[in-house]
MDAnalysis code that builds the backbone (N, CA, C; Angstrom):
import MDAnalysis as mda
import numpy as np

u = mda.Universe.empty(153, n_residues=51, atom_resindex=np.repeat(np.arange(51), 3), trajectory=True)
u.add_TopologyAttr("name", ["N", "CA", "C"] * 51)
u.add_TopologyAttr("resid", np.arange(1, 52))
u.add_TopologyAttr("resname", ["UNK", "UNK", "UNK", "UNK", "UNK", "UNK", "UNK", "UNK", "UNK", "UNK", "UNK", "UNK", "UNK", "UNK", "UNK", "UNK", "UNK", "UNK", "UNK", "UNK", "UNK", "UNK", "UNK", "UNK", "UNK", "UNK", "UNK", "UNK", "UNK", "UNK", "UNK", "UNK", "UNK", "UNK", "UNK", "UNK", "UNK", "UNK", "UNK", "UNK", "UNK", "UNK", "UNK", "UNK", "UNK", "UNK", "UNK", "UNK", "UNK", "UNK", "UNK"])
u.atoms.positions = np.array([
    [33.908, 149.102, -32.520],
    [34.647, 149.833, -33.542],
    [35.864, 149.003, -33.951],
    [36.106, 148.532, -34.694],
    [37.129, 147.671, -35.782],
    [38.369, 148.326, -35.751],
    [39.556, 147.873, -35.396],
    [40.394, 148.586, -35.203],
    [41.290, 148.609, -36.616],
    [40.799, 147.602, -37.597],
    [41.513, 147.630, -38.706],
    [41.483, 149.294, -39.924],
    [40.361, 149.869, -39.013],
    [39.628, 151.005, -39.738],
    [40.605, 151.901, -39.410],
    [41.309, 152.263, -38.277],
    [41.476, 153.170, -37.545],
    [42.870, 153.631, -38.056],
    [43.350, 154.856, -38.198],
    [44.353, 155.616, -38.877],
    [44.520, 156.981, -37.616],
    [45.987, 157.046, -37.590],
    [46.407, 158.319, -36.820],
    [46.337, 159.472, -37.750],
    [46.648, 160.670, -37.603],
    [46.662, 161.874, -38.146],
    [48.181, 162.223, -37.439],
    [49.418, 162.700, -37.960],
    [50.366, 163.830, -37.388],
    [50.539, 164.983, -37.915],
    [50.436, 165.830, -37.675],
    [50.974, 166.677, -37.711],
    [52.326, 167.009, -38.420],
    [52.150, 167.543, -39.213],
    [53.524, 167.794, -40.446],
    [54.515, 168.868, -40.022],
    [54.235, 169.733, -39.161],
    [55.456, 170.791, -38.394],
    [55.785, 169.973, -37.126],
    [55.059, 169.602, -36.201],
    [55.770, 169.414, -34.823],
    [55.682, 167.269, -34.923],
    [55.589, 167.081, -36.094],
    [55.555, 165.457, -35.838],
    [54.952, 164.522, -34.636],
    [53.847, 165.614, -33.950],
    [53.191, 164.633, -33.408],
    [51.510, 164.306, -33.758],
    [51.011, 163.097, -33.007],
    [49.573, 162.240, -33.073],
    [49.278, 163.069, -32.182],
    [48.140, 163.854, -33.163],
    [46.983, 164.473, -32.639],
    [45.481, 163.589, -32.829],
    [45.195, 163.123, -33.511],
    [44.223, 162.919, -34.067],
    [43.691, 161.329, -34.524],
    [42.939, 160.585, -34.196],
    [42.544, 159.337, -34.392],
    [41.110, 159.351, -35.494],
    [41.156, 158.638, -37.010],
    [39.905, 158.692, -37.059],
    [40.054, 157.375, -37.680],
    [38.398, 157.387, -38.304],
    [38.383, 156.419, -39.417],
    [38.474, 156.338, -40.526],
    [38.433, 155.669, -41.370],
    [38.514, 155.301, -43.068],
    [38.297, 154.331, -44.145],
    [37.334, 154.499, -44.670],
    [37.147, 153.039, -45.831],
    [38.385, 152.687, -46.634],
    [38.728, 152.120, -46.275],
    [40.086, 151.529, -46.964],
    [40.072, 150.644, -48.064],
    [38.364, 150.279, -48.452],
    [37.939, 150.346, -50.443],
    [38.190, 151.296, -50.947],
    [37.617, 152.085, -50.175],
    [37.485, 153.949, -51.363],
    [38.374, 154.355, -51.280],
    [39.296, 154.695, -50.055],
    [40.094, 155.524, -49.928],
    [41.798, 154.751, -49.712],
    [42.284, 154.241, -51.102],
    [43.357, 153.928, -51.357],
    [44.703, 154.781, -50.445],
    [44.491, 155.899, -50.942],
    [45.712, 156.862, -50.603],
    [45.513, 157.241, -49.744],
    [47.124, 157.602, -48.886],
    [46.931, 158.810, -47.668],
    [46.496, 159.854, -47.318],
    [45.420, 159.995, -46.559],
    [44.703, 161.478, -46.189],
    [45.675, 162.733, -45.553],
    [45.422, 163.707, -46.246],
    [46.024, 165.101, -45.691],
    [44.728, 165.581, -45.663],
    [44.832, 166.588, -44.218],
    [44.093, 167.821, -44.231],
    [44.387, 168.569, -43.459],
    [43.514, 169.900, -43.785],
    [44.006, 170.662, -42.574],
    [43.469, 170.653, -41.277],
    [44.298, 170.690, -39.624],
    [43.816, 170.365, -38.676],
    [44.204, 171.224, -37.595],
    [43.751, 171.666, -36.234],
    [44.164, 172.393, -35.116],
    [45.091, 171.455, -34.945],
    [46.457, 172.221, -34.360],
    [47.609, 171.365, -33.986],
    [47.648, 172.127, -32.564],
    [47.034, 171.791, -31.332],
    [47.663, 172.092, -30.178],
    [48.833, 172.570, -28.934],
    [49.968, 171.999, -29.811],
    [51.177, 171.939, -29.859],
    [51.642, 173.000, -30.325],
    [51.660, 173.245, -31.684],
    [51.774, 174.482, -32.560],
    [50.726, 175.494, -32.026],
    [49.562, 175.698, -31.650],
    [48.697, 176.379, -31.620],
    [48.409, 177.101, -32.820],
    [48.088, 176.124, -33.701],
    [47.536, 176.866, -35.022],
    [46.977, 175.531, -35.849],
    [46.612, 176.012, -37.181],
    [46.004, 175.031, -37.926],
    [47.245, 174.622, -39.215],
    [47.347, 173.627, -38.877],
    [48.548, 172.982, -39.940],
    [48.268, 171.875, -40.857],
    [48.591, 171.468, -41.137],
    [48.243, 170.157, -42.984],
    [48.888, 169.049, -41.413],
    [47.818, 168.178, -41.381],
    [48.274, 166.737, -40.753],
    [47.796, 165.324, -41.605],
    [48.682, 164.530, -41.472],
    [48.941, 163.335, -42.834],
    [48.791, 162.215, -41.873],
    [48.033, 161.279, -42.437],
    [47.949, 160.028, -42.126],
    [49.042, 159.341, -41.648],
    [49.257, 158.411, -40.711],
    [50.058, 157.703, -40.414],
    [49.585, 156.673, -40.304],
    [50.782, 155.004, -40.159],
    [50.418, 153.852, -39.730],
    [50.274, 153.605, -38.611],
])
């Protein structure tokens, strides 16, 4: 697995890395938001791409 692919997810209320995925970084220019279980929070919150 290519690590150049690889993008964190945080969490937008409690500012932490929940989440590791991947991403075509032809297609997908811009930063990913979605919504995600935040553990921390114990609920589902909007988590944003990080570097």
């Amino acid at each position: 697995m290519p690590q150049d692919n690889m993008m964190k997810l945080e969490c937008k209320e409690c500012k932490r890395i929940n989440y590791f995925s991947r991403k075509n970084k032809k297609t997908l220019k811009d930063r990913l938001e979605m919504s995600k279980y935040c553990k921390h929070c114990k609920k589902h919150t909007l988590h944003k791409e990080t570097k």
